[in-house]
mmCIF file of the N, C-alpha and C atoms, coordinates in Angstrom:
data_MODEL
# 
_entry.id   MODEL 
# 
loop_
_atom_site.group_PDB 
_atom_site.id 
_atom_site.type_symbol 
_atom_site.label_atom_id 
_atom_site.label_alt_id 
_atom_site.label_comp_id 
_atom_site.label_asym_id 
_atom_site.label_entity_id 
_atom_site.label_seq_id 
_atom_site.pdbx_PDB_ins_code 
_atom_site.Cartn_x 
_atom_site.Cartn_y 
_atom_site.Cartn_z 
_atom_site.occupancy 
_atom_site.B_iso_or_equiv 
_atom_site.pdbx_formal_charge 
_atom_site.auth_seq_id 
_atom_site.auth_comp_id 
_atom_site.auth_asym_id 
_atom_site.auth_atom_id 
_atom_site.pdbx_PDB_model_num 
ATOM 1   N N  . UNK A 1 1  ? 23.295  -6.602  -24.105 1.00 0.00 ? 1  UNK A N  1 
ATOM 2   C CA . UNK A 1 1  ? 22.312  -7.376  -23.370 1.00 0.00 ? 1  UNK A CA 1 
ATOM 3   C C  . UNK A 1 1  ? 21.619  -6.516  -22.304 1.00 0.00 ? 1  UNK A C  1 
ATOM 4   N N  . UNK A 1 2  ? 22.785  -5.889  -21.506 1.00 0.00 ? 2  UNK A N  1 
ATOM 5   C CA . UNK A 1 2  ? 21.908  -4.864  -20.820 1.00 0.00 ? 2  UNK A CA 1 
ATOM 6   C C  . UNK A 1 2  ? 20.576  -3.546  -21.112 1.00 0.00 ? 2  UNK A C  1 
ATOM 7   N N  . UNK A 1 3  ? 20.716  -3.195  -22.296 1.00 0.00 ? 3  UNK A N  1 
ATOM 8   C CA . UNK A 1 3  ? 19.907  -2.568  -22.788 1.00 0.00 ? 3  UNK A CA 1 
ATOM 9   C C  . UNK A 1 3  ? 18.663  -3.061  -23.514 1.00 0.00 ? 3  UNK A C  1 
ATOM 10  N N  . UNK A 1 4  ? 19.471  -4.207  -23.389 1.00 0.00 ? 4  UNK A N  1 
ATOM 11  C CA . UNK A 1 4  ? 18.216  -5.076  -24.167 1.00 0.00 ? 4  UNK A CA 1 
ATOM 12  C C  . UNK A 1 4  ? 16.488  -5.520  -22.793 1.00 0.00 ? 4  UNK A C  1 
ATOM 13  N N  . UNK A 1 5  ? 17.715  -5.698  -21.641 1.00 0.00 ? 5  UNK A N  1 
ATOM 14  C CA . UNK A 1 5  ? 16.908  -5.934  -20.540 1.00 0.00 ? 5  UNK A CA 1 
ATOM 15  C C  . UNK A 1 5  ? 16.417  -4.997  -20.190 1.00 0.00 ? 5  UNK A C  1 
ATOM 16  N N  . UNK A 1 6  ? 16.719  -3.524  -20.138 1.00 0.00 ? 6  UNK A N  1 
ATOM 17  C CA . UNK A 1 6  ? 16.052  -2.181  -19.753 1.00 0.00 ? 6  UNK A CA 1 
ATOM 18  C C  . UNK A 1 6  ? 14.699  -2.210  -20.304 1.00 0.00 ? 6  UNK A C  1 
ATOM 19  N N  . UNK A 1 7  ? 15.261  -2.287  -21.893 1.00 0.00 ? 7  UNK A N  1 
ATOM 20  C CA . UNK A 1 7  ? 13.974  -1.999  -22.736 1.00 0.00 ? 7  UNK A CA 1 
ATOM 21  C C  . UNK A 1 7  ? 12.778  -3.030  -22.267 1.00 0.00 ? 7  UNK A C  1 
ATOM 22  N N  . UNK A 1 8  ? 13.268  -4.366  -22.026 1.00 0.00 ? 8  UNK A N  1 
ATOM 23  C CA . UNK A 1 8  ? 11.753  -5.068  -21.280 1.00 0.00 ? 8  UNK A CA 1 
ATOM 24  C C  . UNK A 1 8  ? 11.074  -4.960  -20.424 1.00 0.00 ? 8  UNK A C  1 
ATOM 25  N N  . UNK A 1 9  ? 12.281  -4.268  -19.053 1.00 0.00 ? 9  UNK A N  1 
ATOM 26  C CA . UNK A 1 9  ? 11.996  -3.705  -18.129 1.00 0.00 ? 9  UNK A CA 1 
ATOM 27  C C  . UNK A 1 9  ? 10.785  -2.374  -18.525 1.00 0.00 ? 9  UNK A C  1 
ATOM 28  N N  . UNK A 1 10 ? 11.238  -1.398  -18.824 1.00 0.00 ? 10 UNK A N  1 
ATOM 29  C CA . UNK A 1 10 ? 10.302  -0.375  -19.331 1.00 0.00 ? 10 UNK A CA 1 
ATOM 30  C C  . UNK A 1 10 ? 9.606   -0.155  -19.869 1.00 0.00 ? 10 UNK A C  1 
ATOM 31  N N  . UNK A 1 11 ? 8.954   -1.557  -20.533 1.00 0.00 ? 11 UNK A N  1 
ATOM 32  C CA . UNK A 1 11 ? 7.956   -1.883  -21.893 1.00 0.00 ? 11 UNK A CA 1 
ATOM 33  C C  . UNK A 1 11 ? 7.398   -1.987  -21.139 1.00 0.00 ? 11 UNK A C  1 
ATOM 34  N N  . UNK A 1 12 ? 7.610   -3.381  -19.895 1.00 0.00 ? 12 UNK A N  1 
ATOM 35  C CA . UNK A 1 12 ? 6.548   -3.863  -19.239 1.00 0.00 ? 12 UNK A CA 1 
ATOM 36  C C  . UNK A 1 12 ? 6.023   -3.597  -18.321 1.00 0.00 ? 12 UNK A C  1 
ATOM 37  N N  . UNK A 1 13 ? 6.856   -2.059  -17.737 1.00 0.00 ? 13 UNK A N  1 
ATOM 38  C CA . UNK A 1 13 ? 6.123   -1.381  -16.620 1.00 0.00 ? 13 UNK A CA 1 
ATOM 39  C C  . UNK A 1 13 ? 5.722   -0.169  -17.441 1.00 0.00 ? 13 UNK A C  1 
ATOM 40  N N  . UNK A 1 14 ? 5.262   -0.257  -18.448 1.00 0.00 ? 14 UNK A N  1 
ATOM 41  C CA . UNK A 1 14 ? 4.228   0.483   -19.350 1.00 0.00 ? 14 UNK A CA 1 
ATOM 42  C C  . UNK A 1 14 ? 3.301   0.424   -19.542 1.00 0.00 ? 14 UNK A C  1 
ATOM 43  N N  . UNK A 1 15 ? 2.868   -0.929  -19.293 1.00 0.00 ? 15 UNK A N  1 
ATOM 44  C CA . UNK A 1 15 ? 1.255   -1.704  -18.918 1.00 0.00 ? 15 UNK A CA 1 
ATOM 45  C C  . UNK A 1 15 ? 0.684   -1.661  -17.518 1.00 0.00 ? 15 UNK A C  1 
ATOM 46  N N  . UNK A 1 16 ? 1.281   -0.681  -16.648 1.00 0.00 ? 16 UNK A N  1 
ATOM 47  C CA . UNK A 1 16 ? 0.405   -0.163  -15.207 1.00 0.00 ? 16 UNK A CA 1 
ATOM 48  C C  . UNK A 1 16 ? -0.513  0.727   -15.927 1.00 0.00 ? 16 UNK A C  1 
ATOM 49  N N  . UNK A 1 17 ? -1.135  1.013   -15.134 1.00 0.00 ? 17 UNK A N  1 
ATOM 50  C CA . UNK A 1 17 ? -2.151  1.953   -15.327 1.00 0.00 ? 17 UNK A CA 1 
ATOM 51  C C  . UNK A 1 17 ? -1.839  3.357   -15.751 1.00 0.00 ? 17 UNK A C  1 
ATOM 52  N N  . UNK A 1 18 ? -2.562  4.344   -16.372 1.00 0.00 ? 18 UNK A N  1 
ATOM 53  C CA . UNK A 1 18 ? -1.823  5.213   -16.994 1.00 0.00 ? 18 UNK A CA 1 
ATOM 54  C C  . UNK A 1 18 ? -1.778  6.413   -15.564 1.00 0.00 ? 18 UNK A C  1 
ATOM 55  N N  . UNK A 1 19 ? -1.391  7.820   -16.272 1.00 0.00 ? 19 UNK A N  1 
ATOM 56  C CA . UNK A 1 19 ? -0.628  8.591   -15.146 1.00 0.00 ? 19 UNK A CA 1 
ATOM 57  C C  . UNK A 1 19 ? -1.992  9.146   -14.755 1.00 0.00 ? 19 UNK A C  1 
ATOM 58  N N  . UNK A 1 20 ? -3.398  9.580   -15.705 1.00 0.00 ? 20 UNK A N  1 
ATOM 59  C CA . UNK A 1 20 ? -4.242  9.976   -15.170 1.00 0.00 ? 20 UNK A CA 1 
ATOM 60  C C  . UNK A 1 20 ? -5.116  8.672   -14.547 1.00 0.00 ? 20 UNK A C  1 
ATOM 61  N N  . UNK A 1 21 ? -5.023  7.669   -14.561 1.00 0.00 ? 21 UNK A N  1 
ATOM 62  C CA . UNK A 1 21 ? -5.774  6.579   -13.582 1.00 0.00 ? 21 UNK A CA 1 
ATOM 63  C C  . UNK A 1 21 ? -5.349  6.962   -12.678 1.00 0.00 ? 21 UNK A C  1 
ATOM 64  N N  . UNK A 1 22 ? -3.310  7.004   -12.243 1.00 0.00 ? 22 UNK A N  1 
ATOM 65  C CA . UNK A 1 22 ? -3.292  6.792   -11.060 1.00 0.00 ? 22 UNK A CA 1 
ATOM 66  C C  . UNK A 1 22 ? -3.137  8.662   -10.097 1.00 0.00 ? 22 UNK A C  1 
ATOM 67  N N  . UNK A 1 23 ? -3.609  9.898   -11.003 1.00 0.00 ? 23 UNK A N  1 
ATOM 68  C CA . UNK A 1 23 ? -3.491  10.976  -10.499 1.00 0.00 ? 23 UNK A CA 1 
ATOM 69  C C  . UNK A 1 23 ? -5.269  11.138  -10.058 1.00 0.00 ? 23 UNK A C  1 
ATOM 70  N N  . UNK A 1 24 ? -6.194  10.363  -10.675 1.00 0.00 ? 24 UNK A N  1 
ATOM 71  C CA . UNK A 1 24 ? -7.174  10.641  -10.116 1.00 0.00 ? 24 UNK A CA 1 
ATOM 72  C C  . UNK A 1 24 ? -7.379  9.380   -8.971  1.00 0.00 ? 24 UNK A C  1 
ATOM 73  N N  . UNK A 1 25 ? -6.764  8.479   -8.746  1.00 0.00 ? 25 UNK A N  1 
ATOM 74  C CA . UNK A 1 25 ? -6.761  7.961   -7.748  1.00 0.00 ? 25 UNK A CA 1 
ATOM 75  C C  . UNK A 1 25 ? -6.501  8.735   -6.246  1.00 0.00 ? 25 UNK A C  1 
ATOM 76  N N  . UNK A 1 26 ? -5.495  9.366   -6.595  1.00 0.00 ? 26 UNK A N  1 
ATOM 77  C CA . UNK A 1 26 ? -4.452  10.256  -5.841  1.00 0.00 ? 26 UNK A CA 1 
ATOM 78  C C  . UNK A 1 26 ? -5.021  11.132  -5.086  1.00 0.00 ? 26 UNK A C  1 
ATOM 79  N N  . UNK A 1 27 ? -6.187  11.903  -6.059  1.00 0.00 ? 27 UNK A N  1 
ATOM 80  C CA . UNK A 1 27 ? -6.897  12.739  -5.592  1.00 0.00 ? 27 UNK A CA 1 
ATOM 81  C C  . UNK A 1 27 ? -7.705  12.634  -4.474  1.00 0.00 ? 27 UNK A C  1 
ATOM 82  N N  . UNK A 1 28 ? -8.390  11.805  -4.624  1.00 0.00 ? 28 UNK A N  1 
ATOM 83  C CA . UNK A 1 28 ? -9.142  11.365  -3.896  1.00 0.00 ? 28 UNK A CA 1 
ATOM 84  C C  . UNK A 1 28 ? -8.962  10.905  -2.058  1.00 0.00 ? 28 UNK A C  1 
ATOM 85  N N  . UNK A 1 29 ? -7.269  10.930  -2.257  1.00 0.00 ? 29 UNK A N  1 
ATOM 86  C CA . UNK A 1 29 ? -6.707  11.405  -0.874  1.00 0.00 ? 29 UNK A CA 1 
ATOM 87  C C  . UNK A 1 29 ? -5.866  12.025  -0.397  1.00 0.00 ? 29 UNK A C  1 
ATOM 88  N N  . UNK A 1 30 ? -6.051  13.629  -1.124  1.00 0.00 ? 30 UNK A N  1 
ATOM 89  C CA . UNK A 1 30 ? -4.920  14.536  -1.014  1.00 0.00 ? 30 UNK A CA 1 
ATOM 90  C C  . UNK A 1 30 ? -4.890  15.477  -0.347  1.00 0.00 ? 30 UNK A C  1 
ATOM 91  N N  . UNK A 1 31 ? -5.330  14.688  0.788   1.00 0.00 ? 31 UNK A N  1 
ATOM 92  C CA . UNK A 1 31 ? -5.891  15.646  2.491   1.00 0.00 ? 31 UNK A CA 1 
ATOM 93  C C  . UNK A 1 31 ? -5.221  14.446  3.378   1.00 0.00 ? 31 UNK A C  1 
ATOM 94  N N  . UNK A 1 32 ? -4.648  15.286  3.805   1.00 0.00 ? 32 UNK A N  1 
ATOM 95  C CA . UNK A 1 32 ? -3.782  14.533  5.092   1.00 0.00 ? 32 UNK A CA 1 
ATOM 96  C C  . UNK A 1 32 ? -4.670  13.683  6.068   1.00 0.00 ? 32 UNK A C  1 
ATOM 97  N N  . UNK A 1 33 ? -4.642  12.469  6.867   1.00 0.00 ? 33 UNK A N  1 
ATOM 98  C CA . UNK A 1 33 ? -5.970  11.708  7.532   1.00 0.00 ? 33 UNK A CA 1 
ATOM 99  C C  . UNK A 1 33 ? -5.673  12.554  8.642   1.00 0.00 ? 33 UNK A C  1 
ATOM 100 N N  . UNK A 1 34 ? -6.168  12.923  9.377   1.00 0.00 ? 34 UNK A N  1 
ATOM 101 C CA . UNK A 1 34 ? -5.922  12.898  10.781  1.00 0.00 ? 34 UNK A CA 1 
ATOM 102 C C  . UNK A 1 34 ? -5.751  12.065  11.747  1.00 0.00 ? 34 UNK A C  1 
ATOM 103 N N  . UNK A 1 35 ? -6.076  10.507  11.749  1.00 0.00 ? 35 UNK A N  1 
ATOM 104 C CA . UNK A 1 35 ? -5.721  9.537   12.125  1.00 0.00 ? 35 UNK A CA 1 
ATOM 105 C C  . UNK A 1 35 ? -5.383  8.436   11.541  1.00 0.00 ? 35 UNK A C  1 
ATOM 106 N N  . UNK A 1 36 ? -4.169  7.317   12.091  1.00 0.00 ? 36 UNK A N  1 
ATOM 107 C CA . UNK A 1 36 ? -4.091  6.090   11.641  1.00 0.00 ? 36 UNK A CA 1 
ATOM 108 C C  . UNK A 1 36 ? -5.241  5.254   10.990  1.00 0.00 ? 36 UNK A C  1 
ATOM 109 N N  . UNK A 1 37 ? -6.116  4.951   12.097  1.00 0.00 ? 37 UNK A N  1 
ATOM 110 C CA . UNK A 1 37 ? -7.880  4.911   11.675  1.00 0.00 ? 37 UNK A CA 1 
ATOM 111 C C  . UNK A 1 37 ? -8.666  5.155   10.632  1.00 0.00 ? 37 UNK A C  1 
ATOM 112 N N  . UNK A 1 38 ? -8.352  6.193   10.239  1.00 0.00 ? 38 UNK A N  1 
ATOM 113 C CA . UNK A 1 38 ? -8.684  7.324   8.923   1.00 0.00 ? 38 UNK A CA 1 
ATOM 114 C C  . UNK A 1 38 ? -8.039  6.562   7.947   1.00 0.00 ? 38 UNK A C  1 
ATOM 115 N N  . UNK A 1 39 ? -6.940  6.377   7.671   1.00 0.00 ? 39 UNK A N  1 
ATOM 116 C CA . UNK A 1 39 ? -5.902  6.191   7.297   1.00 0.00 ? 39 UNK A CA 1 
ATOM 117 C C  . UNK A 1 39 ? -6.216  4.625   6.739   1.00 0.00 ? 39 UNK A C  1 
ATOM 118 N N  . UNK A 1 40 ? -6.469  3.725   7.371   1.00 0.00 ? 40 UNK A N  1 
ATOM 119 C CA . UNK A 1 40 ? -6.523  2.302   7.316   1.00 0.00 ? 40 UNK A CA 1 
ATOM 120 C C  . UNK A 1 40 ? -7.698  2.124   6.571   1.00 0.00 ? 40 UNK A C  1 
ATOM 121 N N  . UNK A 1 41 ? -8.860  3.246   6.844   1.00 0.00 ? 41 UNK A N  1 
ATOM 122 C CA . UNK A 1 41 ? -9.933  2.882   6.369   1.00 0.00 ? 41 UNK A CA 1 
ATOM 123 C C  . UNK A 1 41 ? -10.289 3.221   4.915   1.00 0.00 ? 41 UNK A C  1 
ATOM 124 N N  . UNK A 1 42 ? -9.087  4.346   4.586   1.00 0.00 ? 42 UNK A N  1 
ATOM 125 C CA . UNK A 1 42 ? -9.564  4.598   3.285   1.00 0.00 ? 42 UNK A CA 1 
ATOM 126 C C  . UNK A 1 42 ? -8.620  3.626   2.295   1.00 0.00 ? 42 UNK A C  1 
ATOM 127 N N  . UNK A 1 43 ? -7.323  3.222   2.822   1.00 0.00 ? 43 UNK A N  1 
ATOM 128 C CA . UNK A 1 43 ? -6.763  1.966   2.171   1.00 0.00 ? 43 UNK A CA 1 
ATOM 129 C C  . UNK A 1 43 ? -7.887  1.040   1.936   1.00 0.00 ? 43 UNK A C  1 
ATOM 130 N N  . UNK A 1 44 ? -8.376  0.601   2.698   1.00 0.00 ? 44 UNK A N  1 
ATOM 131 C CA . UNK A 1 44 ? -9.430  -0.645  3.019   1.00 0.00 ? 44 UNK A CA 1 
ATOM 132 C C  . UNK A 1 44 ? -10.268 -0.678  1.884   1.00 0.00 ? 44 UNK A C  1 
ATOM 133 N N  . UNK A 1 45 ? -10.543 0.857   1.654   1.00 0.00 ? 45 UNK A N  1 
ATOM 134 C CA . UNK A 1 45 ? -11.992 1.105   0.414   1.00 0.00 ? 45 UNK A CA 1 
ATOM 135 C C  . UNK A 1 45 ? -11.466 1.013   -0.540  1.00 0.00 ? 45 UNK A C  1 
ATOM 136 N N  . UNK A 1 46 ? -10.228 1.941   -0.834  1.00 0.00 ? 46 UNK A N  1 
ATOM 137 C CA . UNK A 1 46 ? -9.202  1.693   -2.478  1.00 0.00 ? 46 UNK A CA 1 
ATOM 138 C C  . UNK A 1 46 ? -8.769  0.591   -2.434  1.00 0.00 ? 46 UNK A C  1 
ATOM 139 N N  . UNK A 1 47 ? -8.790  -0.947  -1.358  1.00 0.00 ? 47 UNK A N  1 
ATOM 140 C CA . UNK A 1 47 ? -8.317  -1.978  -1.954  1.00 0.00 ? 47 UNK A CA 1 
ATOM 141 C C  . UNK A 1 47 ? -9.753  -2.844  -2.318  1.00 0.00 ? 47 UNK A C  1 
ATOM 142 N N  . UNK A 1 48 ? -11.204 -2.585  -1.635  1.00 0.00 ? 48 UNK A N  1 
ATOM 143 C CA . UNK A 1 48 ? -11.817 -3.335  -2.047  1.00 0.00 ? 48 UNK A CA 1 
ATOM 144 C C  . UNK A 1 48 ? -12.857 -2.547  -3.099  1.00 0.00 ? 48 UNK A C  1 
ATOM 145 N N  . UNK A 1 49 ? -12.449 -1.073  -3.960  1.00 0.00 ? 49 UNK A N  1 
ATOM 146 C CA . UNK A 1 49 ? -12.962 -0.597  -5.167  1.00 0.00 ? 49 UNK A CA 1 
ATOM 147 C C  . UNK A 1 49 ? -11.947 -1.319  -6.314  1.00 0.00 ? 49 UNK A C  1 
ATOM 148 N N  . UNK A 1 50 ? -10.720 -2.043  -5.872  1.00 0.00 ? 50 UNK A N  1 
ATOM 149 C CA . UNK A 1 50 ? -9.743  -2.145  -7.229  1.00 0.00 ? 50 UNK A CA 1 
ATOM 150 C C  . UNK A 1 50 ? -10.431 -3.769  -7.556  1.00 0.00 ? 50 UNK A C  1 
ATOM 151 N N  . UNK A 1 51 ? -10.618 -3.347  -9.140  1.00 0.00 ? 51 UNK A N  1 
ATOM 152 C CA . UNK A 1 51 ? -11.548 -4.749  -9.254  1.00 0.00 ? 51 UNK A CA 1 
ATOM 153 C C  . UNK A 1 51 ? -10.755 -5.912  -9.310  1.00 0.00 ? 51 UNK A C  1 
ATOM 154 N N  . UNK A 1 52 ? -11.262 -6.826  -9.275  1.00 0.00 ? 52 UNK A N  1 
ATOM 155 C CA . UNK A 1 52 ? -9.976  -8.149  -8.896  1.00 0.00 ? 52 UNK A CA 1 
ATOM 156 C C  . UNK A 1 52 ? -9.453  -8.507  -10.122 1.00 0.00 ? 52 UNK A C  1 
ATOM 157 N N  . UNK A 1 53 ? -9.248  -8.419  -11.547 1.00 0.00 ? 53 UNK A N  1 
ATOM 158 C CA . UNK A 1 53 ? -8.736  -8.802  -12.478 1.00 0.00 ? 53 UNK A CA 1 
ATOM 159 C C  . UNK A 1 53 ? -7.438  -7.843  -12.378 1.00 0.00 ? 53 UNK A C  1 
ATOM 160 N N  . UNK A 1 54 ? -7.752  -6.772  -12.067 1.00 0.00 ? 54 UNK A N  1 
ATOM 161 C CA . UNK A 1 54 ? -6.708  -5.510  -12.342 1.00 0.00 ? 54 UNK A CA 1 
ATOM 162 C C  . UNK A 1 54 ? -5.332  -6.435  -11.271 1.00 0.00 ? 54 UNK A C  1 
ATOM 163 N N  . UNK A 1 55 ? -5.952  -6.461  -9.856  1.00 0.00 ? 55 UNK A N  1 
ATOM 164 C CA . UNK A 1 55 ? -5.131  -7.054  -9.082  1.00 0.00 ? 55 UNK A CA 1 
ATOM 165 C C  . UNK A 1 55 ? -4.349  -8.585  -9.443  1.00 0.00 ? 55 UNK A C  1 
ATOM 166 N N  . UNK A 1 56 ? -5.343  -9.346  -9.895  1.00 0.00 ? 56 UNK A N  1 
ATOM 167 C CA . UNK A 1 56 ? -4.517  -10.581 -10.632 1.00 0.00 ? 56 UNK A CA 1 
ATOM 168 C C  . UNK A 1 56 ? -3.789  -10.211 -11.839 1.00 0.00 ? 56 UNK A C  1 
ATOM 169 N N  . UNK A 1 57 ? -4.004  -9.360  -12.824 1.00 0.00 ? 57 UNK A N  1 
ATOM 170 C CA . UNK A 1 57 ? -3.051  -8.855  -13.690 1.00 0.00 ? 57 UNK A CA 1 
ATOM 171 C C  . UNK A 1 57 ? -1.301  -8.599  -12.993 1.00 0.00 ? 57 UNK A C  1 
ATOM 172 N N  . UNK A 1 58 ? -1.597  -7.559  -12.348 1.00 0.00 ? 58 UNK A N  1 
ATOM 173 C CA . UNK A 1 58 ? -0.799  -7.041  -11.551 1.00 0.00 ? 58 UNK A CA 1 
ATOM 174 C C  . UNK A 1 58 ? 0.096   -8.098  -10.872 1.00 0.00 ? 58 UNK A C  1 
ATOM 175 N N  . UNK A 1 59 ? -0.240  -9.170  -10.344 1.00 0.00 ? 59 UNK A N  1 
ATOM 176 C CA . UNK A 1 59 ? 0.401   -10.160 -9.440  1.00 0.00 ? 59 UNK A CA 1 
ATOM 177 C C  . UNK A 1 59 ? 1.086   -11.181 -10.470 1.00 0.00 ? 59 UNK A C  1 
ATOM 178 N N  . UNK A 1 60 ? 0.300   -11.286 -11.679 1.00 0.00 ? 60 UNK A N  1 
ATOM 179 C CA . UNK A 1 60 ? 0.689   -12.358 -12.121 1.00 0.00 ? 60 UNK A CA 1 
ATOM 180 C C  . UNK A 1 60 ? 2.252   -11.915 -13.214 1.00 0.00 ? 60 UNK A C  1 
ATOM 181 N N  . UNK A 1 61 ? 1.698   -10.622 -13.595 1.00 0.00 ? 61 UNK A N  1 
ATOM 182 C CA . UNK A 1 61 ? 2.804   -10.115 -14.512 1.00 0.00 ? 61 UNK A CA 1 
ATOM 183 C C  . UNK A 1 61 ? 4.157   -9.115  -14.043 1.00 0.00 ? 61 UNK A C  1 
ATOM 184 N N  . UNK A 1 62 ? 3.921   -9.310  -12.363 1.00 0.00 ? 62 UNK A N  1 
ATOM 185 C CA . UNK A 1 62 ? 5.092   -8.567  -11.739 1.00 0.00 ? 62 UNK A CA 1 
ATOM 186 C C  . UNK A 1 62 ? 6.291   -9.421  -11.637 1.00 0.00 ? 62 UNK A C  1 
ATOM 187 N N  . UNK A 1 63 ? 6.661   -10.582 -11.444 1.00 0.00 ? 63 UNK A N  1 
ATOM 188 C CA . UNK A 1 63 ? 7.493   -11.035 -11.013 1.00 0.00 ? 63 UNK A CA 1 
ATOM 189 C C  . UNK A 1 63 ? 8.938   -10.733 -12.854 1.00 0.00 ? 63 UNK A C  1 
ATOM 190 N N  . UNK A 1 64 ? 8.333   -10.638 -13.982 1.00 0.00 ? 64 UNK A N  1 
ATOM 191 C CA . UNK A 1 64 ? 8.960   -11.021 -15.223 1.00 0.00 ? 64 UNK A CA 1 
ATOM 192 C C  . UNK A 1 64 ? 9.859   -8.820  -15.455 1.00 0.00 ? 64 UNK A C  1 
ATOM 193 N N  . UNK A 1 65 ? 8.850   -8.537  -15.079 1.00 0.00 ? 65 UNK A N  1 
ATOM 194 C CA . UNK A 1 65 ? 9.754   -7.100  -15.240 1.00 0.00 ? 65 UNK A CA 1 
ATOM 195 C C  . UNK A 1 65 ? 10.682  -6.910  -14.153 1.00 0.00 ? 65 UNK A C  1 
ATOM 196 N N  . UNK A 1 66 ? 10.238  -7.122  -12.556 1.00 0.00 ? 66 UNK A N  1 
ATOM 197 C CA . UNK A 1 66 ? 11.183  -7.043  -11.778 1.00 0.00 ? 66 UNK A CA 1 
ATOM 198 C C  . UNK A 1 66 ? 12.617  -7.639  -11.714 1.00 0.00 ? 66 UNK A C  1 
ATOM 199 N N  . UNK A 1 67 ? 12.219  -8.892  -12.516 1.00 0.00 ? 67 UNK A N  1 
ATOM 200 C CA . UNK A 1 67 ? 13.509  -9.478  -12.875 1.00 0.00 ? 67 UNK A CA 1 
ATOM 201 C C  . UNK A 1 67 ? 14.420  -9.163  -13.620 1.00 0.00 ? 67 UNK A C  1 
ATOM 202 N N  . UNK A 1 68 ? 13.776  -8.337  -14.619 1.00 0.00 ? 68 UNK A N  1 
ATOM 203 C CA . UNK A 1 68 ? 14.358  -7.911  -16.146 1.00 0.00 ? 68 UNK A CA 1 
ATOM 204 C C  . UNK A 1 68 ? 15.203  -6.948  -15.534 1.00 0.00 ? 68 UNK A C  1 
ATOM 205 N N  . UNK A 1 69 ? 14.157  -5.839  -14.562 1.00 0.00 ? 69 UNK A N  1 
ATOM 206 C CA . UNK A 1 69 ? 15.194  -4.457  -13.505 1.00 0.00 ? 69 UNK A CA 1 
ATOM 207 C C  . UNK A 1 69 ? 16.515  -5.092  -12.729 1.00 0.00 ? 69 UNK A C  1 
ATOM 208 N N  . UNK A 1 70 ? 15.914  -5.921  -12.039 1.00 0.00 ? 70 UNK A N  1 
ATOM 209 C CA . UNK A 1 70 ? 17.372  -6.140  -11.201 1.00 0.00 ? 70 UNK A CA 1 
ATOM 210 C C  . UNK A 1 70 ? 18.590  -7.098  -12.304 1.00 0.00 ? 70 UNK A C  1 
ATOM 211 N N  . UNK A 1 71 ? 18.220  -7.856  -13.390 1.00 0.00 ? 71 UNK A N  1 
ATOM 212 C CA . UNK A 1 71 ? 19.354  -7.958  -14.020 1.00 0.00 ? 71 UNK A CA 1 
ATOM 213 C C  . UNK A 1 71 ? 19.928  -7.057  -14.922 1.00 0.00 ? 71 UNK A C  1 
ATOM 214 N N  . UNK A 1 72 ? 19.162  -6.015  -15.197 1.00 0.00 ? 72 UNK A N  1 
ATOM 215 C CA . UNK A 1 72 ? 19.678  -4.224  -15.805 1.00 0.00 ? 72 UNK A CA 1 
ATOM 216 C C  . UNK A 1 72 ? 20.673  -3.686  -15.077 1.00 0.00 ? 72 UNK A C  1 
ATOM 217 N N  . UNK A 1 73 ? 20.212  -4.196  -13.666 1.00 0.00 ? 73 UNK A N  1 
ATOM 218 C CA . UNK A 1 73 ? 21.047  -3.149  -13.250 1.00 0.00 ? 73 UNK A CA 1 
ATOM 219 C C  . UNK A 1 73 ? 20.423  -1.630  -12.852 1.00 0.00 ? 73 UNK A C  1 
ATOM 220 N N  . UNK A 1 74 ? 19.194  -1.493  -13.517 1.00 0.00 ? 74 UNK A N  1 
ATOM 221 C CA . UNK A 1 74 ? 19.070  -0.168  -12.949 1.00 0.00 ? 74 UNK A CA 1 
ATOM 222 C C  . UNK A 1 74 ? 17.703  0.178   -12.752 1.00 0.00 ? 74 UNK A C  1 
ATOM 223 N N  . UNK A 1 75 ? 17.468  1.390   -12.640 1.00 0.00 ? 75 UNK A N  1 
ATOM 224 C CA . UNK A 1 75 ? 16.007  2.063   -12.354 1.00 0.00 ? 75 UNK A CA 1 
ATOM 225 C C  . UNK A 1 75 ? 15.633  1.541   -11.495 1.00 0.00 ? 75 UNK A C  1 
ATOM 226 N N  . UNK A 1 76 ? 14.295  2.390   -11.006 1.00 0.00 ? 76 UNK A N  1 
ATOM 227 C CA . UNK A 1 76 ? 13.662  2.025   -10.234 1.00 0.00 ? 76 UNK A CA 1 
ATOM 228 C C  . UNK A 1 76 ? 12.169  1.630   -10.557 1.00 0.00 ? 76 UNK A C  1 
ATOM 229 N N  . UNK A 1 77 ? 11.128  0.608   -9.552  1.00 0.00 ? 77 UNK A N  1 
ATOM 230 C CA . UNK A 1 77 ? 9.789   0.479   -9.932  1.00 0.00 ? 77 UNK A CA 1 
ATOM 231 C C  . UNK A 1 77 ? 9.389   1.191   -9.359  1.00 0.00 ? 77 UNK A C  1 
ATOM 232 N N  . UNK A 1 78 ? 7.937   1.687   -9.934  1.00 0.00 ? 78 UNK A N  1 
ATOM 233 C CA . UNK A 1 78 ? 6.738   2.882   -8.891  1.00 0.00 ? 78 UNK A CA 1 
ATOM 234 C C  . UNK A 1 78 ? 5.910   1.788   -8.931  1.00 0.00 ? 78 UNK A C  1 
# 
């Protein structure tokens, strides 16, 4: 059973975004801010460039893998 739950676990955090979505995301702030300020503001822009389906995806289909992890027993989420 436990392996059975891994595997759903890891299926379904297979449907994030892939590694180059989120390495060119990355990029885009891979200069240290110099201020908190800095800092808040470029969160602010990467939360209102992420289009809102992506984000309701995301909300609606998190709660069923996290569950699957903590009754596994293991791994971790990114």
């Amino acid at each position: 059973m436990v392996h059975l739950l891994r595997s759903i676990c890891y299926r379904r955090l297979n449907n994030l975004p892939s590694d180059d979505a989120r390495n060119s995301s990355s990029r885009k702030n891979s200069k240290p801010h110099e201020s908190i300020k800095s800092l808040k503001k470029a969160i602010k822009k990467a939360w209102d460039e992420m289009p809102d389906d992506l984000v309701k995806r995301v909300v609606d289909n998190w709660s069923g893998p996290l569950q699957a992890c903590i009754d596994a027993e293991g791994g971790y989420i990114e």
